[in-house]
Structure formats: C-alpha cells, structure tokens
C-alpha positions in Angstrom: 5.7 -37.3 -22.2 2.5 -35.5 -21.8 1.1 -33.7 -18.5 -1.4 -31.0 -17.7 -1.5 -28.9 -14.7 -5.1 -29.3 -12.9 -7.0 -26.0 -12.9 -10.2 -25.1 -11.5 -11.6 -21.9 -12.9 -14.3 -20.6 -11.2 -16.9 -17.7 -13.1 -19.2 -15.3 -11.4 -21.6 -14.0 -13.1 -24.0 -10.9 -11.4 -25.5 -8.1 -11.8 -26.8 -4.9 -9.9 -29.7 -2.3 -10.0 -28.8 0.7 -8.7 -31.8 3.5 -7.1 -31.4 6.5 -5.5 -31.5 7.0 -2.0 -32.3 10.5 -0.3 -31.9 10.4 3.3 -34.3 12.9 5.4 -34.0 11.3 8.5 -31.9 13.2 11.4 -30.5 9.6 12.7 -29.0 6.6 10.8 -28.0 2.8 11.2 -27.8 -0.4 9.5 -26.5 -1.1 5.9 -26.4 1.6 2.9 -26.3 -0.9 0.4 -24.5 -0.2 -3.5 -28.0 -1.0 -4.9 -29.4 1.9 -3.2 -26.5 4.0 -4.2 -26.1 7.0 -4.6 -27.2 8.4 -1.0 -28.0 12.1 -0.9 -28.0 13.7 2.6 -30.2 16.4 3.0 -29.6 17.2 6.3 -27.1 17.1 9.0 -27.1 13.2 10.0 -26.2 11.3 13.2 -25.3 7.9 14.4 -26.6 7.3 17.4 -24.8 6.0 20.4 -24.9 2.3 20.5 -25.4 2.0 17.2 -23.7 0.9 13.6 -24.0 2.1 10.1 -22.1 0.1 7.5 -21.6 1.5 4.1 -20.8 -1.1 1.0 -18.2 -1.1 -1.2 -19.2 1.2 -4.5 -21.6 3.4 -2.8 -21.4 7.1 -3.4 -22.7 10.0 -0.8 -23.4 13.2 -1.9 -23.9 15.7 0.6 -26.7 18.4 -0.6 -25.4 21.3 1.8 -23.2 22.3 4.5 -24.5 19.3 6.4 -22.0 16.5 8.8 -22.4 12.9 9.0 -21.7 13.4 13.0 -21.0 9.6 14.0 -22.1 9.2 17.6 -22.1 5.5 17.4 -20.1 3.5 15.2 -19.1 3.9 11.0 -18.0 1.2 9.4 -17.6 2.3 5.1 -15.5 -0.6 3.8 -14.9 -0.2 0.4 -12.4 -2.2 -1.9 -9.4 -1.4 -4.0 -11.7 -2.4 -6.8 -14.8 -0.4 -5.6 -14.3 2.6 -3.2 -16.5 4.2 -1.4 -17.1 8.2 -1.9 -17.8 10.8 0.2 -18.8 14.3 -1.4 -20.1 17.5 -2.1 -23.2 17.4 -4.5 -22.4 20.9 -4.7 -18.3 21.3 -4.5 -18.0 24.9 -4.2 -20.7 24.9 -0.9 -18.9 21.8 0.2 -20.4 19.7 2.9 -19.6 19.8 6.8 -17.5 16.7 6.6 -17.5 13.3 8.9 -17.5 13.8 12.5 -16.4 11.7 15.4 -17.9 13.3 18.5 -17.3 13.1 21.6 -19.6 10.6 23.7 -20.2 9.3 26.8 -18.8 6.0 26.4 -16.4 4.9 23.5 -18.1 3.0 20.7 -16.6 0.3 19.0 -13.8 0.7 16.4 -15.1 3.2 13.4 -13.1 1.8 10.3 -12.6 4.4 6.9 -11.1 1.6 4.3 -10.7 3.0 0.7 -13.0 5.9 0.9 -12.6 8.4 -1.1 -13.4 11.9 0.8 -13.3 15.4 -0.8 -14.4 19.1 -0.6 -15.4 18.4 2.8 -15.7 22.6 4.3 -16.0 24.0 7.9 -17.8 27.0 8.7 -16.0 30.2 8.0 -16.8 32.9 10.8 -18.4 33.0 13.9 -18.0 31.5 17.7 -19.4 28.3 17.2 -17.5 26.2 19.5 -15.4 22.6 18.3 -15.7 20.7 15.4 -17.4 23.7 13.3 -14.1 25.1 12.6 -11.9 22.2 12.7 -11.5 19.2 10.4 -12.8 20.2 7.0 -12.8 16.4 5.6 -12.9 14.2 9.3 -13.4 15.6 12.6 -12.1 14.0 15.7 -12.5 14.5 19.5 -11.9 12.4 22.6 -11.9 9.1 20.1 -9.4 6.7 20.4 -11.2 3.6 17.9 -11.3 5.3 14.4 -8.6 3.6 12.1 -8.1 5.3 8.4 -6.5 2.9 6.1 -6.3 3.1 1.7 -8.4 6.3 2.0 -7.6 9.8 -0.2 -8.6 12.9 1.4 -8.3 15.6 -0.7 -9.6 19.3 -1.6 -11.3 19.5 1.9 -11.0 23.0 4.1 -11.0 24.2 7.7 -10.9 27.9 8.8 -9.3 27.2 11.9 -7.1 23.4 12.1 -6.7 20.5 10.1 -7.8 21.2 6.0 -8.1 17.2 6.0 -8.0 16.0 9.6 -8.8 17.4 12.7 -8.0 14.9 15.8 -8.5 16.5 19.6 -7.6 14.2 22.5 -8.1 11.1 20.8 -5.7 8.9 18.0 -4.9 8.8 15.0 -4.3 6.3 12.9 -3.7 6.2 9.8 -2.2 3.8 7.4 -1.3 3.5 3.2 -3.3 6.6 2.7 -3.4 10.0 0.8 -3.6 13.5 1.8 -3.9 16.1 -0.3 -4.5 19.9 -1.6 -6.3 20.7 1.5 -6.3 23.8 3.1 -6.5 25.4 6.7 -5.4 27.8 9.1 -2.8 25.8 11.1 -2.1 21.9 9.7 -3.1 22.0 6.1 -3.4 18.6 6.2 -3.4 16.9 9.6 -3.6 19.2 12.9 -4.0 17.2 15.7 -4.5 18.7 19.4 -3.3 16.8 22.8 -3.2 13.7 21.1 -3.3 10.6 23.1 -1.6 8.6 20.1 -0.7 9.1 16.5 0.4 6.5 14.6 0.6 7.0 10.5 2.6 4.9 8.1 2.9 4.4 4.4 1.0 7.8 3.6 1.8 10.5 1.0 1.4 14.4 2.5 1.5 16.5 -0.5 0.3 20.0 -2.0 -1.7 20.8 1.5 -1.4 24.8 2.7 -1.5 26.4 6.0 -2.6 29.6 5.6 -1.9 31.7 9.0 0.6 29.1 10.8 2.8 26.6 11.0 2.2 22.7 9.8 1.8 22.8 5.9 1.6 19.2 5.9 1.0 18.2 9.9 1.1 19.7 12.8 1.6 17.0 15.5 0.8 18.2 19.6 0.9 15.8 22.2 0.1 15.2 25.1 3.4 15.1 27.2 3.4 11.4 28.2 2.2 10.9 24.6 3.8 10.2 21.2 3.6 10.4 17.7 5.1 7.6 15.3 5.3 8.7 11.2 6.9 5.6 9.6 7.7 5.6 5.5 5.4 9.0 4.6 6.4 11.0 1.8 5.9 14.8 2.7 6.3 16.7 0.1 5.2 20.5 -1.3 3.3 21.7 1.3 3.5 25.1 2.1 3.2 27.1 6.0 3.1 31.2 6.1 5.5 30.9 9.2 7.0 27.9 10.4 7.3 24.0 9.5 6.6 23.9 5.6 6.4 19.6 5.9 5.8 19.2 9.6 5.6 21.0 12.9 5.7 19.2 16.5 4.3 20.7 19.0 4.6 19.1 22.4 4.6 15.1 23.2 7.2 12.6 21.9 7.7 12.4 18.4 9.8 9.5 16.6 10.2 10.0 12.6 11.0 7.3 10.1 12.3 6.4 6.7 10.8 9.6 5.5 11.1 12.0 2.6 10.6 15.4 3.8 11.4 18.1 0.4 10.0 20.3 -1.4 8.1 22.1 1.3 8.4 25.5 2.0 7.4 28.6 4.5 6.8 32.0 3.1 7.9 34.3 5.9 11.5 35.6 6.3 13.5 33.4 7.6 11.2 30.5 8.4 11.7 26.9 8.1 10.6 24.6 5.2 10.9 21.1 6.1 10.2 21.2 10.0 9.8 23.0 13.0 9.3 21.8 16.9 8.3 23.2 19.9 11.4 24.3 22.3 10.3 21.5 25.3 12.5 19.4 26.5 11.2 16.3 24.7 12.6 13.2 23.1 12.7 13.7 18.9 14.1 11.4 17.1 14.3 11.6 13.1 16.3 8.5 11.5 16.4 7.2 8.1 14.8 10.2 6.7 15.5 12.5 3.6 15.3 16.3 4.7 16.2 17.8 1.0 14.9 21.1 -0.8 12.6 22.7 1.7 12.2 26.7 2.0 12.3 29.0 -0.8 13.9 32.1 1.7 17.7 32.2 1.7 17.6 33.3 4.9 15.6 29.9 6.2 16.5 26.6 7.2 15.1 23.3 6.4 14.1 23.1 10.0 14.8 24.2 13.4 14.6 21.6 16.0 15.4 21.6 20.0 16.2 18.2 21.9 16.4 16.4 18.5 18.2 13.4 18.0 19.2 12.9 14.1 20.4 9.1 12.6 21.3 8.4 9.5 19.5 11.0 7.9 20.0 12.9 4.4 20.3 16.6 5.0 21.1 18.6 2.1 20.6 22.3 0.3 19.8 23.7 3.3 20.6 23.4 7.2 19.4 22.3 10.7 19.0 25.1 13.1 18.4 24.8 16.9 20.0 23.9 20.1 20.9 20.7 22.0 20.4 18.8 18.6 22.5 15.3 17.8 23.5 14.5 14.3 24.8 11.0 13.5 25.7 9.3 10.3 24.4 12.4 7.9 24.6 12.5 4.3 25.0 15.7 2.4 24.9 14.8 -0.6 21.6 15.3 -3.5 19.3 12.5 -2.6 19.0 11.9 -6.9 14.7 10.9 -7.0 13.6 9.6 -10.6 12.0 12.5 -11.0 11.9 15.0 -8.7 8.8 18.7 -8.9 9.8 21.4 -10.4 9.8 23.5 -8.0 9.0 24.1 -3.8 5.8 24.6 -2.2 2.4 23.7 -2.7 2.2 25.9 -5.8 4.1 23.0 -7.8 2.3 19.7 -8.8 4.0 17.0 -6.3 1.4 14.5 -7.3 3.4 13.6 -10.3 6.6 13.7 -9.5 8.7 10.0 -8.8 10.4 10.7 -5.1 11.8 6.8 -5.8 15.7 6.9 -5.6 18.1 6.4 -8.7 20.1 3.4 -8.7 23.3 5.6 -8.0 21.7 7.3 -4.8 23.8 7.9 -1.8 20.8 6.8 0.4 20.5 3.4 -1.0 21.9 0.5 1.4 23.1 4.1 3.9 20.1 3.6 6.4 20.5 2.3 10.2 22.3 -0.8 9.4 19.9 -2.8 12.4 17.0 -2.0 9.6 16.1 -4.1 6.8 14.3 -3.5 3.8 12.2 -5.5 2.4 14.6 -7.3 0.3 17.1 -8.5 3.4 19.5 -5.9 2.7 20.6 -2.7 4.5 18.1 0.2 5.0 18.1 3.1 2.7 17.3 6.4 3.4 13.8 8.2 2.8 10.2 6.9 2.2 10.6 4.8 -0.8 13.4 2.0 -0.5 15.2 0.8 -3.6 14.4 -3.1 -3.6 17.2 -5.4 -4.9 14.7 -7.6 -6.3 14.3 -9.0 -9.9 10.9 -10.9 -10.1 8.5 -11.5 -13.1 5.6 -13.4 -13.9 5.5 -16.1 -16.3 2.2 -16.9 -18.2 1.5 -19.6 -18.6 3.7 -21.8 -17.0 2.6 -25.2 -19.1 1.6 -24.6 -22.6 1.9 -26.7 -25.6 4.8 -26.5 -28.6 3.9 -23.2 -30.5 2.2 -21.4 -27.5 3.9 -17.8 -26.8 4.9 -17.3 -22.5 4.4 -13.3 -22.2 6.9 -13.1 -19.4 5.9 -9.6 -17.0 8.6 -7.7 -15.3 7.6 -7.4 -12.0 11.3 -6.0 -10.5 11.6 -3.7 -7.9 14.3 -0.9 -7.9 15.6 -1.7 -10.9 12.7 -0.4 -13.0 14.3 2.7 -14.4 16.3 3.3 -17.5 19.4 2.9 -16.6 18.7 -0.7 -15.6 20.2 -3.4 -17.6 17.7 -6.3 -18.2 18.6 -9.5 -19.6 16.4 -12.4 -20.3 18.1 -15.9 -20.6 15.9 -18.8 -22.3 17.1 -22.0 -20.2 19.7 -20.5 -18.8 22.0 -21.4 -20.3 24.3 -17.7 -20.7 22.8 -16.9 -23.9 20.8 -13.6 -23.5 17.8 -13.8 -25.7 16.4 -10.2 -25.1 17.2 -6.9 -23.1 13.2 -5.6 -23.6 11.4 -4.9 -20.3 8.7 -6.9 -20.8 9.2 -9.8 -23.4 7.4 -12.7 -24.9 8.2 -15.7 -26.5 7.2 -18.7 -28.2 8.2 -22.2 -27.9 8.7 -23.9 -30.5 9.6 -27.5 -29.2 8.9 -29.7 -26.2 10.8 -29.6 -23.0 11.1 -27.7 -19.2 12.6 -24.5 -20.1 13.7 -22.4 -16.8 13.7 -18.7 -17.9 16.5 -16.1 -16.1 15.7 -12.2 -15.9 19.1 -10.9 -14.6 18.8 -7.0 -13.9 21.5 -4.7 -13.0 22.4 -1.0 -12.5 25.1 -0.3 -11.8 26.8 -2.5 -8.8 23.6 -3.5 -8.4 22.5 -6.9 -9.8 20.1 -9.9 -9.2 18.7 -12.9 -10.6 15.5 -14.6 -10.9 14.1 -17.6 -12.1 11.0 -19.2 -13.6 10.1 -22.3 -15.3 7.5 -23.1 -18.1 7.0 -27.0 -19.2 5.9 -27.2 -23.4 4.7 -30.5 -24.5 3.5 -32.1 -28.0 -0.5 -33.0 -26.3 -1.6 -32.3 -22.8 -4.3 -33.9 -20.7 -7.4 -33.3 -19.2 -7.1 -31.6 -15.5 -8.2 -34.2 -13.0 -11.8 -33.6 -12.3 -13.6 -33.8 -8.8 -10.5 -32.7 -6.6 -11.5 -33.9 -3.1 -9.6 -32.6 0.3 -10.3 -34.9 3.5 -8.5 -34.0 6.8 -7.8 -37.3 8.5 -5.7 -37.0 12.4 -2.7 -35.9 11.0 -2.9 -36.5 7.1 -4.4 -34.3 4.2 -5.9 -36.9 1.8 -6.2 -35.9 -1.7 -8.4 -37.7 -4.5 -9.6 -37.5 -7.8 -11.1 -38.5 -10.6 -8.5 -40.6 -13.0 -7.5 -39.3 -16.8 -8.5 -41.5 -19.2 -8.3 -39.7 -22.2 -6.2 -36.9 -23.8 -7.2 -33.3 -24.7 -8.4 -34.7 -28.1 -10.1 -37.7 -27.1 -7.8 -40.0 -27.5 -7.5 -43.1 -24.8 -4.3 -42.6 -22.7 -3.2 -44.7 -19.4 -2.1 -41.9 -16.4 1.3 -43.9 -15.5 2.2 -41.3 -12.6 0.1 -38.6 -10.5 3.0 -35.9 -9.5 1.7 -33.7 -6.5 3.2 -29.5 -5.7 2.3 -27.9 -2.8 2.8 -24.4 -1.2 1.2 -22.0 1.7 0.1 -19.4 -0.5 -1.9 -19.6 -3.9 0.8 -17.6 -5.7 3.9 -18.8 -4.4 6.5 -21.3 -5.4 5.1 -25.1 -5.4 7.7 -27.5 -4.4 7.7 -31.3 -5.3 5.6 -33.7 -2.0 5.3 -36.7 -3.9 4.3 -38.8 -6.7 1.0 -41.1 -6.7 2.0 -44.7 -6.7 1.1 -46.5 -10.1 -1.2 -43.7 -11.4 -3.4 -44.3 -8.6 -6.0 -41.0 -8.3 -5.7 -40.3 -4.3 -2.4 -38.9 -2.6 -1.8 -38.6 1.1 0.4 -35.3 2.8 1.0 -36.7 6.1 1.5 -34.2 8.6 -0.3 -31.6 6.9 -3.2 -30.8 9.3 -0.5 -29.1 11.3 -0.4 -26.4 8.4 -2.7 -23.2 8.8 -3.2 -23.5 4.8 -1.9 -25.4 1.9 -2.2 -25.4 -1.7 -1.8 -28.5 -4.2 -1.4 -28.4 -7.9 -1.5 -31.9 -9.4 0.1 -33.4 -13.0 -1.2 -36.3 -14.5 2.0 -37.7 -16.3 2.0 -40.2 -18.9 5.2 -41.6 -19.8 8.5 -44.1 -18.4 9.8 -44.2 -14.4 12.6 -42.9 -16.1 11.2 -39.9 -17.6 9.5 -39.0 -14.4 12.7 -39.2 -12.5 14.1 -37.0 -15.5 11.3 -34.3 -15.0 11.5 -34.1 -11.3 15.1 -33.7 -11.2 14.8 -31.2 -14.2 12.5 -28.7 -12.7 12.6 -26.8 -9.9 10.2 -25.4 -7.4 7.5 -23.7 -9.6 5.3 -21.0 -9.3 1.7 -21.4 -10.0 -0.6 -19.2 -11.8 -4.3 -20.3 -10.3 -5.6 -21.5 -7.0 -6.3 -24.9 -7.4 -7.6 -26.2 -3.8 -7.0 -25.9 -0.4 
C-alpha cells in the first residue's frame, strides 16, 4: 500500500533595518516600530490623556537619565515570547525613573505590559517630593484600575520608600505568568501595594527581592476593607524583610492564598516571621493548598504570624504558625522533598536556580483540597508547582518511509526526574525496546507501528501512545486543498494524485480524510472519498468554531483500507494542513 500525508509548508522570508531613535519630545503617541529600534529617551516622557503609544515586539528603550515614561493616556508594548520588548537603563547604575501610571481625570483604556522585559528602573533617594518619586522603582501605579502585566520580568529595579518592582496605590493589580526579582525597597521589595481596589496575580515567581526597613520581602498586600487580594500558583521564595513577613505581609482587606510555595524567606530581626505576617483586623484570610516550609533564619521566629486566618490543606513544616483565632485543617508536617531545593534562606542565596517542583515521593502530591483538580484530572497537590500524572511525547514524523529514523521527544510531566522509570514499547506489544529519555528509532520495514512510553515512579505510572505509518513509496500530497462552507457542510476538494514520489503513474484507489479542533491534536478517522474521487464532504461541520483536515491518498485493495483504518488509531498530526 502506499499513502502520503498532505502537507502544506508555508516559508517566510523577511528582513529588517534597524535605526536609532532618540526621542526629545516631552509627549508621545502612535507606534515605536522595531525598525526604529533602539529608542533612547532623553527626557522625562508622557502620554497624553486620550491618547495611545504602542511599542512592537523586539524594540529596546534605553532611558539616558533618571527620566519616567509617565503614561497619562494609554501603553500598549506587546512583545512576544520570541521577541520581547525591553525597558532599561542606558546607564544601570543612574537607573531611570521607571514607567508610571498616573492618576488622571478619566480612566484610559486598558494599558497592556506583555513580555517586557523591565530592569534597573530607580526612584529618587531623599527629599519630600510627593507620590510616585519614591514609590515603584520599575512601574508605578495610582488610582488605575486598566493596566494588566502578563509574561513580563521585572528585575534589579529600586524604590527608597515602597515597592522595589511595583508600586500600585488605589488602583489593581494584575498580574499574570510573570517574574519578579532582586529588587529592592524600603517596605515590599517586590510588590507594595497601598488601598488596593483589587489584586489579582497568578502563575508568578517572587524571588531574591529585599525590604530593607519593613516588612513584605516579597509583597506587601493592603486593602481596602471591602477589597481583596487573590495569589493563585506563585512561587515565593528567598526574599528577605528586616522585621516582619520575609515572603509576604497583608495588611488590611481580604486576602485568599492558593496553591503556593512560600520557603526560603526570611526576616532578620529577633523573633520575626519568615514566610508571612498579617495585620491584626478582623478580616477573612484564607491560605489553602499552599507549602509554608523553611522560612526565618532566627530560632526564636516563626514562619508567620497570622490573626483571623483560616488554613486548608496546607504544608507547614520546620517552623510554626503563631497568632490568634487561627484555623488549621488537613496540615502536613512533613519536608515538602523539591528536586532541588537553595542552599540556604534569604535573599542572600540564589533562588533563581533552584527546582521548587515536587519529588515523585512528596507528601503534597495528590494531598491538596480534594474539590481541586490539577491539570491532569487527579487530586490537587500542595504548593505552586503540581506534579502532573502525565506521560506524553512527540513523534516525528509520524509517516516516513522503510529506513527513515522517528526521534520520539519526551514531553512527560511529573515524571521527568531521575528516579522515573521510562519504558518505550515498539508496537506495543510488551517488549520494551529502550529505557532512554528521549529515544530514536529507525524502521526498517513497512507497516503502522503504535509506539508506548510507559513512565512510572514509584506508585505512580501512566501510558501513552503514538502511531507512525512506514511504507515501501509514498505519494505526492494532494495539491490545491480547497475549503467551501456550504449551509451546514464543509466541502473539501483537491487536486487528484496521479503519480508517485518518483514519477511513476499510480491510480489513487481511496482518499482517507482526519479531522481535529486544534492543529496539534489527535486526528480522528471522518471518512473515506468514494472511489478515489478528489472532493469529500463533513456535514455538519459549519457548526464547529474550527476544524482541521489532514488527507491520505491511498493506493491499494478495499480490503487493505479496511485493514488500515481498523489498525490505527486516532493520530496526532505534526503540521497544520487547512482549516
């Protein structure tokens, strides 16, 4: 039998002239392009009410002073995973006065920060100079509610009053999937935020930030009373506070805390409080799913104390809870056991590179509030990081021809440590072929192969599979792939194979038609073509939001189509072919 799977590839070519840019203008708008980059600001900068700059993905700002980019109006810098944007000091040691979200008469429309990059950002040291000179040494915030942070590092910034990274006054904040690190402040070395109206972050990592005078190493949340604070998967880690709250410190408002890993933080006074501190109101706390492990250096010390708080499921060891009119429910004691944990408490040791994941033999995996879920369908664990049940890897590619090798990439989650067993089983049939992590292979004879990775650790085990087909000659993809919407059906047509991958004349006896929602997912069988004819029909499928195709010209008996189709299971494809 010979088939092909139909493959468009498509191939951009392109390239960019870059300039220099020096802006001298007091006011801003419009587009900072990356052909213009980099922009060098020579003097404090505004947007004006009313008004939008957007900043490219790529482009570079350098900052030639202790000047701000105050943003009056509306910022939108967009960057990319691929190409973030990155805002500086073109001299590091001066620093530069940071971004600032001012106050304004009416509020703008939403300011997004999207993989920026956002460093050495410095506030002024002495003197009475009112808000937002003081406060925020990388982003500045007051009375804004529309400024969303997402994929964005901010790092090596200082404030001499609040908030070494961010500063947020009577407004949100929100931030998501971001970093904040090795900044430094007063009070909050790296988020201080003041009579908040909201504060939502999620999936960040707090690490290495120092307060020098207070409390709030890594945060210091204050509410206002009707208002609340949500921090939902953060790691928090080696951040250091002279008195109180070494991870985080709540002030006043509602706070809720969780799946979180709170260690390695510490306070310096005498009997202080390493991973957390709060305010003695009688407000609702509630800290569940969350690791509170190897916080404060002083034997004297606590990891926290807490009034009115309300702990679930939590992980509390080396090192107590102190306070009044606390709850504790469902509390491990035992060592959390990370990959790898710092060497040591505070932000004087490196927490950057440490692995906070949890060993396959943790007591926090599967220990969480059991009306959670991870990711994987199972029970939540404890702490920031949860330990997926999930073996997974990429095959590529999935059709190749006798003697091709299939590099087969281990994409598991939880079980990629050393202590996991992996087993790789060609065809499935119980015979285990290799135990490398990664692994490739060549096939050496024609056929549908389904490929098991079985992983374990432990009591912990799963399964996966994936399956290549390797045949003798393949054909030509279809060409011309043509999508028509008609009422309810999704016509599909092409152009008929006529010849093989050598030349050779060949008669298509069947067109076999995959589809799936998503580019990358599993394809499952729709239908075959009726008599190799080049057009197939999905009814029903304008219903669908999106749908994928992959087509295979086959050339061989009924019989041997039936065989194929039985034989193989869903499949997953490698490249987009149309939608």
């Amino acid at each position: 039998m010979n088939l092909r799977l139909s493959v468009f590839v498509f191939i951009l070519v392109f390239s960019t002239l870059q300039a220099t840019t020096y802006i001298n203008s007091s006011t801003v708008s419009g587009e900072w392009t990356l052909s213009g980059s980099p922009y060098y600001v020579m003097n404090d900068i505004s947007i004006p009410e009313g008004q939008t700059l957007s900043i490219m993905p790529g482009v570079r700002v350098f900052t030639e002073g202790l000047y701000a980019i105050n943003v009056n109006g509306t910022l939108r810098a967009i960057g990319t995973a691929a190409d973030s944007i990155y805002f500086t000091a073109a001299d590091t040691t001066a620093g530069w006065h940071g971004l600032h979200f001012n106050q304004v008469t009416s509020e703008p429309d939403s300011s997004y920060i999207t993989h920026c990059h956002i460093s050495y950002g410095k506030t002024h040291s002495s003197g009475n100079l009112g808000y937002g000179y003081r406060e925020g040494g990388g982003i500045y915030m007051k009375f804004r509610n529309k400024v969303v942070i997402s994929h964005s590092t901010i790092t090596k910034c200082s404030a001499s009053l609040q908030g070494g990274g961010i500063y947020s006054s009577r407004g949100s904040l929100i931030l998501y999937n971001s970093v904040v690190t090795n900044n430094v402040s007063y009070g909050g070395g790296g988020i201080y935020t003041n009579l908040a109206s909201q504060v939502v972050v999620k999936h960040t990592v707090i690490l290495n930030n120092l307060a020098l005078s207070t409390t709030g190493g890594g945060l210091y949340l204050d509410c206002a009373i009707s208002s609340e604070s949500k921090i939902d998967n953060c790691l928090i880690s080696n951040n250091t506070a002279s008195i109180n709250g070494g991870g985080i410190s709540l002030g006043a408002g509602r706070h809720f805390i969780t799946n979180c890993t709170i260690s390695y933080n510490n306070s310096t006074r005498v009997g202080s409080h390493g991973a957390l501190s709060s305010s003695t109101l009688p407000i609702n706390k509630q800290i569940v799913n969350c690791i509170l492990f190897n916080n404060s250096t002083d034997s004297s010390g606590t990891q926290g104390i807490t009034y009115y708080t309300d702990f679930k499921y939590c992980s509390i060891a080396y090192g107590t809870i102190g306070g009044t009119d606390n709850t504790q429910s469902n509390i491990i004691s035992e060592d959390p056991l990370f990959i790898s944990p710092p060497a040591g408490m505070g932000a004087n040791y490196n927490g950057v590179s440490a692995n906070f994941g949890l060993l396959y033999n943790s007591p926090c995996i599967d220990a969480g509030d059991p009306m959670l879920l991870d990711a994987d369908g199972t029970r939540s664990d404890i702490g920031y990081r949860p330990y997926l049940h999930k073996a997974w890897f990429q095959a590529t590619p999935l059709f190749l021809t006798v003697g091709d090798v299939v590099n087969l990439q281990n994409l598991s989650q939880g079980y990629d440590i050393p202590e996991a067993l992996i087993e790789w089983d060609i065809s499935a049939d119980g015979a285990i072929e290799s135990n490398s992590y990664n692994w490739s292979y060549q096939f050496n004879s024609p056929g549908v192969y389904p490929i098991k990775l079985i992983q374990s650790a432990g009591a912990l085990r799963d399964s996966c599979y994936q399956t290549v087909v390797v045949q003798q000659n393949q054909l030509p993809a279809p060409d011309n792939v043509i999508v028509n919407v008609i009422d309810s059906e999704v016509v599909l047509s092409w152009n008929p194979v006529t010849e093989t991958v050598d030349y050779n004349p060949v008669d298509v006896s069947y067109y076999v038609v995959y589809s799936c929602d998503r580019p990358d997912g599993y394809f499952r069988y729709l239908g075959t073509s009726e008599y190799g004819s080049p057009q197939f029909v999905h009814t029903g499928a304008s219903s669908l939001s999106k749908c994928f195709y992959i087509v295979i010209g086959f050339d061989g008996s009924e019989r041997d189509l039936q065989e194929f189709i039985s034989k193989q299971p869903d499949m997953q494809a490698t490249q987009r072919l149309v939608h």
